[in-house]
Every structure is written in C-alpha cells, then in structure tokens.
C-alpha positions, 0 to 999 in steps of 0.5 A: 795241172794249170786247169786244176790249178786256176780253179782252186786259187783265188788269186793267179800268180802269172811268172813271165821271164823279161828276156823270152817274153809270151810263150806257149805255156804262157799262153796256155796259162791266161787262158785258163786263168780267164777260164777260171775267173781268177784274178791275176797279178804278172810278175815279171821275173829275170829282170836282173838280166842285160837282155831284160824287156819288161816293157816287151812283156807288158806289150805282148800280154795286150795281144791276149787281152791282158792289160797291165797298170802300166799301159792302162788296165786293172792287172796287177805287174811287178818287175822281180828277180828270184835270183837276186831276191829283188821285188819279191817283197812288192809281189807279196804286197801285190798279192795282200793288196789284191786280197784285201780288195776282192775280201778273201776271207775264210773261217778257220773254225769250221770242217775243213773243205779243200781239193786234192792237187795231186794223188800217187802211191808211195812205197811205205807210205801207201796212197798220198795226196798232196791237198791245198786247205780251201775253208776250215782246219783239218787236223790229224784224227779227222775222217775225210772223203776225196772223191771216192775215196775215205781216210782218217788223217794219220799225219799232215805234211807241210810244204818243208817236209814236216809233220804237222798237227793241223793244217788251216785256210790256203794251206798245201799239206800231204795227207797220209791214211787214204784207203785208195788213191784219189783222182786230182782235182777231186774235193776233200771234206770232212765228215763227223763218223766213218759210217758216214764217210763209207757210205758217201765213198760207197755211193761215189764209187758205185756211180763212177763204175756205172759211168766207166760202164756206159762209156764203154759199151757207148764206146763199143756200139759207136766202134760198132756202127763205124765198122758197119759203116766203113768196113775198116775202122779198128780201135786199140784197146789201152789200159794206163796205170802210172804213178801219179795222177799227173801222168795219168792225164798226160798220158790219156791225153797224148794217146787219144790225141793220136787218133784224133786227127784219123778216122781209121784208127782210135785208141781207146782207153779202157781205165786210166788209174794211179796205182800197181797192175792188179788183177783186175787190171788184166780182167779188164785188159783181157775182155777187149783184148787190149795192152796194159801200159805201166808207167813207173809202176808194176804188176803185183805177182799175182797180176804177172801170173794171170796176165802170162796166162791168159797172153795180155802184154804188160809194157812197162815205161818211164818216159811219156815220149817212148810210149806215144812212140810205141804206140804210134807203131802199132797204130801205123801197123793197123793202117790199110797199106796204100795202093800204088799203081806201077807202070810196066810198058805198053804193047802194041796188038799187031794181029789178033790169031782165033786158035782152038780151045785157046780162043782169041790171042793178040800178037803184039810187039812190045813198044816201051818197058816190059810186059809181065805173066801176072800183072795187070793188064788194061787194053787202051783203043784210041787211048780210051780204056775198055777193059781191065783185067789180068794176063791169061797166056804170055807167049815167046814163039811157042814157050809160056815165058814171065816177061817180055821186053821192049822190041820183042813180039809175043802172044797174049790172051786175057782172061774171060775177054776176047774183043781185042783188034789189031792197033790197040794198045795193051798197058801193063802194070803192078799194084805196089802196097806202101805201108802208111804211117801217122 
C-alpha cells in the first residue's frame, strides 16, 4: 500500500507521532517515498501531549537522510495536533505552497487518467474499485479499462459516501460497473467505444494468462532440476483468494516469505486473486495437487461439488496470522526429521570364540550403559573406529536376549564382519529422528 501509494501522489504527506518518534513503518515509509521521487512534507502529530519531542523527531529524520527547514534542509515539517485540530490549517498551507512551487497542474477537460488504489467484491454491488483521479474527469456513462478489466461507470462514490456526477483531478472516488475485479495499482482510463475498450481488456488478459502460464512451468522445471539436484527439495502448492487486493499481497508475500529463508521447502502460489472460489479455481488447484486458501471469501456451490469430488482442501479464514501459522505446519511436516545419534554403552570383547555355522563371536563384558539386539553397533581398536554396522547375534549364556546391561557378559556377533580381538572395544547406539521445524 504505501508503494502504491508514493507512486500515485505528487506530494507525501509524512505523520510522525512527537512522543514515539521514528518507527518501523516510518521507516519503511521514507523509503519508498525516496523510491518514488515524491516530494515530502513531515507533520508531526500529538504534539498536545506532555511527552511531545518534536525536536527528537526532527533529529532522528537526519539519520535516514531526511533533513527538515529547521536543522537545514529543504523539507517541509509542521508541528499538529488531529486531536485538538491545531496546525492543520499550516499543514494545508504546507501542502498549496509546496504545490505551487513544483507547478502541479492538471487539465480537467480532457479523458480522465488515474489509478486503482484498491479493488474487492462486494455483495450487491459486484466488483468495486476505489480509484484516485490523476488527469481529466471521469463521469457516470463513460467506458473505462483497469488493467484487464472494462466497465462503464454506473455510480461514482466520493470519499463521504455519496453519489456523485463526475469526479475531477486529485479526486478518490469508488467506481461501480466493473465486469471483473482489477488488480491495485493497475491504470485506469477512458476509452471512446466499448469495442475499444473490449479489445485492449481482451489483449491484457490474454498476456497476463501467457505470463502466469510461463511462470508456472518456468517455476516447475526450476523445482524439477533442484529435485534432481538435492533429492529432497519439495514445494507446496497454494491457491489465494480473498477479498481484497490488499490482502491478497499481504498474504502472497508472508507465505513465499516462509520459504525464503529455506531451501528444502517452498510454497509456491499457483494464483492469487480477489474474488469467490470458482471452478476454475479447483481445475487449477487440482493439477498441482495444491490447497485453495479463502480469505473472507467462499466457494460458489458449484466450486464445493468439484473440489469434494476431486479431494482438494478449501480452508477458509479471516486472520492473516492463522494462515501462516497453518502453513508453517505443513511446511515443518514436509521437513526431513534430524537424525540424532543416541549413545547406548560400550563392551569390552574379552575372548573372540570361532563356532561353526555361526562363525566368529566376541565374548565380552559390558563396561558402561547397556547393550541392545537391534542397535548400532561400531567396533573401536585403539579408539579408532574400524567397522560400523548392526548386531547379528546378542547372547546371555545360551539364551538370544533384547539387552544386556553394565557388569554383565554376553556374546555378540555382527553382521557380514568377523575381524574382531580381544580389548577392543564394542560401542552401541540408536539413531533417534527429531521432527524439524521452521
């Protein structure tokens, strides 16, 4: 959002709260503010409260290379309060002032330019996008593209909720009479036919699907090769469909995020779309064998049917953080268990004995732990290792036992290895498998 955001405006309005000073998102927002090119004006809010520090504030913007007025730079700050309303009226001559000097002018006569801020389904109202006015006017009647998708405008929306006739330069307004839901961030104009604007939305759409097409088989031949290489890496398949296009970047990024950091599993997100489960949502999700996410959404009853038929999961939510953790489940169940090794006890060999048919048995004394029928075994000669294997025969008098413990003799015999002598030493243990996590 705040990407999107810096790259549709001319002028960057930075809020920074005079008590907390410089945070994360603060941060986050000078960067793509700088990103962006756009010019930016601080308004240091709360400052009605007794722990206010503008000063701080103004000190800590020189560490990200944000010079205010005040400490000699060429940005813009102004000290407010939203609470108490004070200051407001020098932040919007902030803004005008700033305007007039870098010329902002736009012509309101011409076909309306803008870009969708943020695209969702609604329920009677069908898709919805919430579109800030760039150049021109737009006005109830015209035809429009957004990205792959065309309309004529049935009702303009203004930021209080009414309905309004036409929407100028640097105006937000909802617009109603989309065929299908766009993607924020995409551009909004208007064409002079609907054969027109068909035919760009027909072209789009047919190169977006080419796209998603060559990034999936890209993506597979990748997971192929790294199977061939590792022998181990998996991938989980993932279908997003949520409201809004807000939360479908949100959600695409923390899930790819997860498997970032590790090379053994990936998430790999087939689609990530606003709008209801459809059956084409399932075709998808069925050829990779993947799971279909719905985020405040659901499946139509025709998308249930073909989903229980052909056993595809359809996991419905409302809260971003269950589905990471949800994932990072599955995730951690794909990871190869560590093996850990589990010392036993040691036996001393104190005679080797040659019987027939049997071939060569050390008689030996268990000197630490205990020894088990089934374990590992390693046999040690000077505390060099020279053999590694598993237990043929384990001994007690005449009998074939499980164990033997510390103090006690017994007989063994390993398998396919008969070079043993009398002092070596016989080390037993167990390969323990501990489950990983992310």
């Amino acid at each position: 959002m705040r990407a999107r955001g810096a790259n549709v405006t001319d002028i960057v309005v930075l809020v920074v709260a005079a008590d907390d000073g410089i945070k994360p998102q603060t941060i986050e927002a000078i960067r793509h503010a700088k990103a962006a090119g756009a010019p930016m004006i601080v308004a240091i809010n709360k400052c009605d409260l007794p722990a206010a520090n503008p000063a701080r504030v103004r000190q800590e913007l020189l560490s990200h290379d944000v010079q205010v007025e005040e400490m000699g730079g060429d940005v813009l700050s102004v000290e407010i309060s939203a609470k108490k309303r004070t200051g407001l009226d020098k932040l919007q001559d902030a803004i005008l002032l700033q305007a007039e000097i870098l010329d902002l002018k736009s012509n309101p006569e011409r076909a309306a330019e803008g870009a969708v801020v943020e695209a969702k389904m609604e329920k009677g109202r069908g898709s919805v996008a919430t579109v800030l006015v760039q150049r021109g006017t737009i006005r109830v009647g015209d035809i429009f593209v957004a990205g792959a998708e065309w309309g004529r405008v049935r009702a303009l929306i203004n930021d209080h909720g009414k309905n309004v006739p036409e929407a100028g330069p640097a105006m937000p307004v909802e617009i109603i009479g989309l065929n299908g839901t766009p993607v924020a961030g995409d551009e909004l104009c208007v064409v002079p036919s609907e054969s027109r604007a068909r035919e760009i939305s027909e072209f789009r759409m047919r190169r977006r699907r080419a796209l998603a097409s060559a990034t999936t088989q890209r993506g597979s031949l990748e997971q192929m090769m790294e199977n061939i290489k590792a022998g181990s890496a998996k991938e989980f398949a993932i279908l997003i469909k949520a409201d809004v296009h807000g939360s479908v970047e949100a959600l695409k990024t923390a899930l790819i995020k997860l498997s970032e950091d590790n090379l053994e599993v990936k998430v790999r997100v087939l689609d990530a779309a606003v709008g209801p489960v459809t059956e084409s949502d399932v075709t998808l999700a069925n050829a990779s064998r993947g799971l279909i996410i719905g985020f405040n959404v659901r499946a139509n009853p025709q998308a249930r049917e073909m989903a229980k038929r052909d056993g595809i999961e359809i996991r419905y939510y409302s809260i971003i953080y269950n589905v990471i953790d949800d994932v990072k489940l599955v995730l951690s169940g794909m990871l190869a268990p560590e093996l850990r090794e589990k010392f036993l006890g040691n036996a001393r060999i104190q005679q080797v004995f040659n019987i027939t048919k049997v071939g060569k048995v050390a008689g030996c004394k268990v000197t630490e732990g205990v020894v088990k029928r089934g374990a590992k075994v390693r046999l040690l000669r000077d505390d060099v290792v020279i053999h590694e294997g598993s237990l043929k025969t384990l001994k007690r008098m005449k009998d074939e036992v499980k164990e033997v413990r510390e103090g006690f003799e017994c007989g063994m015999a390993f398998e396919n290895y008969d070079n043993m002598q009398a002092n070596d030493v016989i080390e037993c243990f167990e390969i323990e498998e501990i489950a990983r996590t992310l």
